[in-house]
VOVOMAR-111647 format. One record per residue (C-alpha): residue in three letters; x, y, z. Coordinates in pm, whole numbers, plus 50000, padded with zeros to 5 digits. Each point is the difference from the previous one (the first is absolute). Example, Ala and Ser with C-alpha at 12.3 -4.5 7.8 and 13.67 -1.06 7.14 Angstrom:
BEGIN
ALA  51230  49550  50780
SER  50137  50344  49934
END
This chain:
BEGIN
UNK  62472  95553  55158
UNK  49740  50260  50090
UNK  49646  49994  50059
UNK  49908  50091  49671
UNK  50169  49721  49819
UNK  49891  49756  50262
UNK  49592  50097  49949
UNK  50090  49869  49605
UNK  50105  49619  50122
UNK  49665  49991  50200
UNK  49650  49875  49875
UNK  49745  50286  49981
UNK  49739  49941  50263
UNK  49691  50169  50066
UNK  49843  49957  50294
UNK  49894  50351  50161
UNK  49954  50377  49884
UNK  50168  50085  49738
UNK  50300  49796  49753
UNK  50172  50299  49881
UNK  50117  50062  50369
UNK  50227  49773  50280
UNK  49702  50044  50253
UNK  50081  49753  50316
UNK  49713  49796  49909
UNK  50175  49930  49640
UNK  50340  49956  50228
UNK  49806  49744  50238
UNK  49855  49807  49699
UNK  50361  49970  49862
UNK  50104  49861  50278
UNK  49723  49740  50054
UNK  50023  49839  49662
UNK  50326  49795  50040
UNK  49874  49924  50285
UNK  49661  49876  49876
UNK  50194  49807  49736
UNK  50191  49829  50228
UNK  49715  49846  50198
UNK  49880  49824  49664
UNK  50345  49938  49816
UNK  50236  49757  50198
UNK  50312  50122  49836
UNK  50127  50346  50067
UNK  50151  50003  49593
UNK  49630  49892  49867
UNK  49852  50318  50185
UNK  50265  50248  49834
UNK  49908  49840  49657
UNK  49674  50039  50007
UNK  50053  50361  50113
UNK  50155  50007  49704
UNK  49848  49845  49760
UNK  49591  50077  50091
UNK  50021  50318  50243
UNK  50275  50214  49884
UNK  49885  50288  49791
UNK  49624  49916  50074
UNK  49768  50154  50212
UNK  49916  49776  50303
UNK  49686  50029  50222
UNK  50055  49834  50332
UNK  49724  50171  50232
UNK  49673  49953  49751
UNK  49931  49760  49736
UNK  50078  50160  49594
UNK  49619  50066  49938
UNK  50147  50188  49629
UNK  49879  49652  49817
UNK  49655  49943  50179
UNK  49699  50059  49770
UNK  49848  50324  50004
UNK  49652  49945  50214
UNK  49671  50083  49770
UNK  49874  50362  50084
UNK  49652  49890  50196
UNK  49672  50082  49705
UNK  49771  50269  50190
UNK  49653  49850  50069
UNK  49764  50109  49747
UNK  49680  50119  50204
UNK  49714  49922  49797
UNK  49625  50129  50019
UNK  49750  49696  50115
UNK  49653  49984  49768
UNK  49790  50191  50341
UNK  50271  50292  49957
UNK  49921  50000  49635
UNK  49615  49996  50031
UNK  50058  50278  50223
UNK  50189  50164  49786
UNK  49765  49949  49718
UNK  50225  49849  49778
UNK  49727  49734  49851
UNK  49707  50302  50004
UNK  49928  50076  49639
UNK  49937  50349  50062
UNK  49632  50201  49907
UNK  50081  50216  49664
UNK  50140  49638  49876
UNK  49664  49808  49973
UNK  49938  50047  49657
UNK  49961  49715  49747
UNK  50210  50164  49743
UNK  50319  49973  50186
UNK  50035  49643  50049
UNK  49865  49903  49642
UNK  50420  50001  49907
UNK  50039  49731  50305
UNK  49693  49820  49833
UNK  50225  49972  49679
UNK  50323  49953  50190
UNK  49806  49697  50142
UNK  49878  49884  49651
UNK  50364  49981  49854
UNK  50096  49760  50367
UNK  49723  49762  49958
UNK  50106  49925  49592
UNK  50316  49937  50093
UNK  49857  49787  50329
UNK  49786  49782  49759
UNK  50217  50002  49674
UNK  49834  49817  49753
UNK  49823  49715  50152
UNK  49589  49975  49987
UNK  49999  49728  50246
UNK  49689  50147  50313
UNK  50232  49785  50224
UNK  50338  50164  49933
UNK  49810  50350  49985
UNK  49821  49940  50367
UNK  50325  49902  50150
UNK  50193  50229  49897
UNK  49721  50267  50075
UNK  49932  49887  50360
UNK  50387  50105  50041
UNK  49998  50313  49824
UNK  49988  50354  50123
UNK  49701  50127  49947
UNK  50115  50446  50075
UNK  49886  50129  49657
UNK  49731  49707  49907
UNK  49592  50100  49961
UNK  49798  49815  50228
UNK  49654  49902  50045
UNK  49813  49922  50291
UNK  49728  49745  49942
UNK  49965  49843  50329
UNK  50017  50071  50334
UNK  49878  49969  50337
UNK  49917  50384  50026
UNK  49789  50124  49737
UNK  50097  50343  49926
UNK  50355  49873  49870
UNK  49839  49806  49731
UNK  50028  50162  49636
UNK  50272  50228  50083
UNK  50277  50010  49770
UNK  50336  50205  49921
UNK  50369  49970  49992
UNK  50176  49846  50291
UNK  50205  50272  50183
UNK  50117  49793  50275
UNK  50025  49659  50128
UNK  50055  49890  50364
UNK  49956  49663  50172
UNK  49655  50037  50040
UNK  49857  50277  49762
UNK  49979  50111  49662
UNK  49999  50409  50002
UNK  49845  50078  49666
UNK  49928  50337  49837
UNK  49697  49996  49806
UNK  49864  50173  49664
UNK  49845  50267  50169
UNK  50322  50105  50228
UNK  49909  49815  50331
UNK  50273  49799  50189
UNK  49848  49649  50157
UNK  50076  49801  50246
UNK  49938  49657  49905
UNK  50042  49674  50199
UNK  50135  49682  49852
UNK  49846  49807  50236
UNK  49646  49894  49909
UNK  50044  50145  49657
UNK  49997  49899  49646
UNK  50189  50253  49733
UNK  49994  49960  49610
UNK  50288  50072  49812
UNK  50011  49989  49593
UNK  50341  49951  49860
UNK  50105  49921  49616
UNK  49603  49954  49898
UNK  49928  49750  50321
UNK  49840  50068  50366
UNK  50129  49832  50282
UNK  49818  49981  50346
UNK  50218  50053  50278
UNK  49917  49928  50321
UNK  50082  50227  50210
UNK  50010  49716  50317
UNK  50318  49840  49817
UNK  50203  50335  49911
UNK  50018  50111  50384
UNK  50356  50065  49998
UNK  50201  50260  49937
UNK  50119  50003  49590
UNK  50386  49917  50102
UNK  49938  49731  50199
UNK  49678  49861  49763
UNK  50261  50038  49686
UNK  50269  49703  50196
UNK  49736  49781  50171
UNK  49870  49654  49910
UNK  49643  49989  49961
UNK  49784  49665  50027
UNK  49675  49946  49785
UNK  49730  50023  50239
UNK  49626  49973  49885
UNK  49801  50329  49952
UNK  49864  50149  50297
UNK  49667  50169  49922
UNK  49924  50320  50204
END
């Protein structure tokens, strides 16, 4: 029988370089694998069977574990770098800038924020639905009032609210000036549907995101 017809009776191996070619590494494996058998399979005629029956025809790997089944590993997500709030105050991302501070161009925010708050208060008339809901509300687009505070030359000035941090109220007034305006120490006005509200500014002094989720107690007015 020749060499050719005897390479068809033997199980196709692959253990080296390259399948298509006898390389001696292929040659070696062929070898080793009755051999291998043996060591677990007491009988000689149980070793040729299972040659047979699982390993002929089939590609056998014998000198690394068949990694063709393992689950493909998750590409690794690049790390978004993102800009802290310093970078963005130095970038003047929150500065509203000069040719802006006129009156007339936040009157559409005014009405934007008109349209929120009657869907924020609906149809009740109840003060104490109205001044909870209110003490929770975002207040970028409302007119304010100041009528108290602990430095004079806030009180009386009025406008649209431009901006709202943690601990001001930036509000651009009638005659196109942009103030600075604690909360702290400060009482504001606010007229909505027909009825004013006093806010105190002492009890809004957080930021409108986290003021719109917290729980707020009833605590006894504090006069200034």
């Amino acid at each position: 029988m020749s060499n050719s017809a005897k390479s068809t009776d033997k199980p196709k191996v692959v253990g080296g370089s390259n399948t298509d070619s006898r390389s001696n590494g292929s040659l070696a494996a062929d070898a080793t694998l009755p051999a291998l058998l043996k060591e677990y399979l007491p009988n000689e005629s149980e070793v040729q069977q299972t040659i047979n029956t699982k390993i002929q025809g089939r590609k056998v790997h014998i000198d690394a574990a068949d990694t063709t089944n393992r689950p493909k590993k998750k590409p690794a997500k690049s790390k978004i770098k993102r800009i802290t709030s310093r970078e963005k105050r130095q970038l003047g991302l929150y500065t509203i800038p000069k040719h802006c501070h006129r009156y007339d161009l936040f009157l559409p925010l005014h009405e934007l924020w008109k349209g929120y708050m009657e869907e924020l208060l609906g149809n009740t008339t109840s003060a104490l639905v109205h001044s909870q809901k209110l003490i929770k509300a975002d207040y970028q687009g409302a007119i304010l009032s100041v009528v108290k505070s602990k430095s004079p030359s806030y009180i009386g000035t009025s406008g649209i609210v431009v901006q709202e941090t943690e601990s001001m109220l930036n509000i651009i007034t009638a005659d196109n000036k942009l103030k600075h305006i604690p909360k702290a120490a400060s009482i504001f006005n606010m007229t909505v549907k027909g009825n004013t509200f006093a806010i105190y500014g002492n009890q809004i002094r957080f930021r409108a995101a986290e003021r719109a989720t917290r729980k707020f107690k009833v605590k006894p007015t504090i006069d200034l």
